[in-house]
N, C-alpha and C positions, 0 to 999 in steps of 0.2 A: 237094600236098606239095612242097616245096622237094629242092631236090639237091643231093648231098653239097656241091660247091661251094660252094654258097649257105652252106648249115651250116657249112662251114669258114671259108668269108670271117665270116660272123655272131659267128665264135667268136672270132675273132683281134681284129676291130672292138672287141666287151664285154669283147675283156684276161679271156676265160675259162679256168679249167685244164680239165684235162684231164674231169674228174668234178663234175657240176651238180644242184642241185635247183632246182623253180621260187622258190624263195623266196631262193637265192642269186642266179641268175637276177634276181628284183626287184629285190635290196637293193643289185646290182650299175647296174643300169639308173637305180636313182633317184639313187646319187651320181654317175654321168656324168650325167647329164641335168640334176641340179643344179649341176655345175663346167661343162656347155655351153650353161646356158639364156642367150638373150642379156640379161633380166633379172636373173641373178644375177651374171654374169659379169661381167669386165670389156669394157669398149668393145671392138669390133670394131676391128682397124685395117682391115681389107679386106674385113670381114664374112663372112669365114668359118667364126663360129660356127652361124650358122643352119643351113647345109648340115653341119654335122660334128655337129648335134643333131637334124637329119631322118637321118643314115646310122646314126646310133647309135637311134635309135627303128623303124626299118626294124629294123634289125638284133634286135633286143627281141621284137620282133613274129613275126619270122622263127620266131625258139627257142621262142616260148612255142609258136606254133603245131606246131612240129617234138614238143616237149615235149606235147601234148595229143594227140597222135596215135600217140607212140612208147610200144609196148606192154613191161613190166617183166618180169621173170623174179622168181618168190613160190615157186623152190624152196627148200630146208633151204640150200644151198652159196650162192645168190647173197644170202638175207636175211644171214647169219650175216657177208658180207663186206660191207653195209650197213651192221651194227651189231654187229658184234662181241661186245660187251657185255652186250648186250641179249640174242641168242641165246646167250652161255654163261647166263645168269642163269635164261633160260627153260629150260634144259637142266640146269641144277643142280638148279633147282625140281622138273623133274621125277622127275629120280635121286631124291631128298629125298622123294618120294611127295607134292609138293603144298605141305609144310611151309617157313615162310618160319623 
């Protein structure tokens, strides 16, 4: 498991906010990786896209691993402030006895 360090250089690298899922996570990794690959990009002048497209895939690899290991809270208060929505609607339903 990596240390906070690491998770915070990781985080600052992927231009992450503050709150991530892994699929922000990917979708964030695949457009840096597509604006630093040296085949999509433009010419190198000094060739340091390779090294800014290994720190940025280091860094990808970092979180997902930080991410498959880091355990979630499935109480009433932290789902409800994942999805808001979701939790009033499942909570109306219920008030409502079921009835949509």
């Amino acid at each position: 498991m990596s240390n906070f360090a690491e998770i915070l250089r990781a985080r600052k690298v992927l231009g992450l906010g503050d709150r991530i899922s892994l699929k922000t996570l990917r979708e964030r990794y695949i457009l840096l990786a597509k604006r630093l690959h040296p085949d999509a990009a433009s010419p190198a002048v000094d060739g340091d896209e390779a090294p800014a497209l290994a720190e940025i895939t280091h860094a990808y690899q970092l979180m997902v691993s930080y991410l498959e290991n880091v355990s979630i809270s499935l109480t009433d208060d932290d789902l409800r402030k994942q999805d808001p929505q979701a939790f009033h609607a499942y909570r109306f339903n219920d008030w409502m006895g079921g009835k949509s």
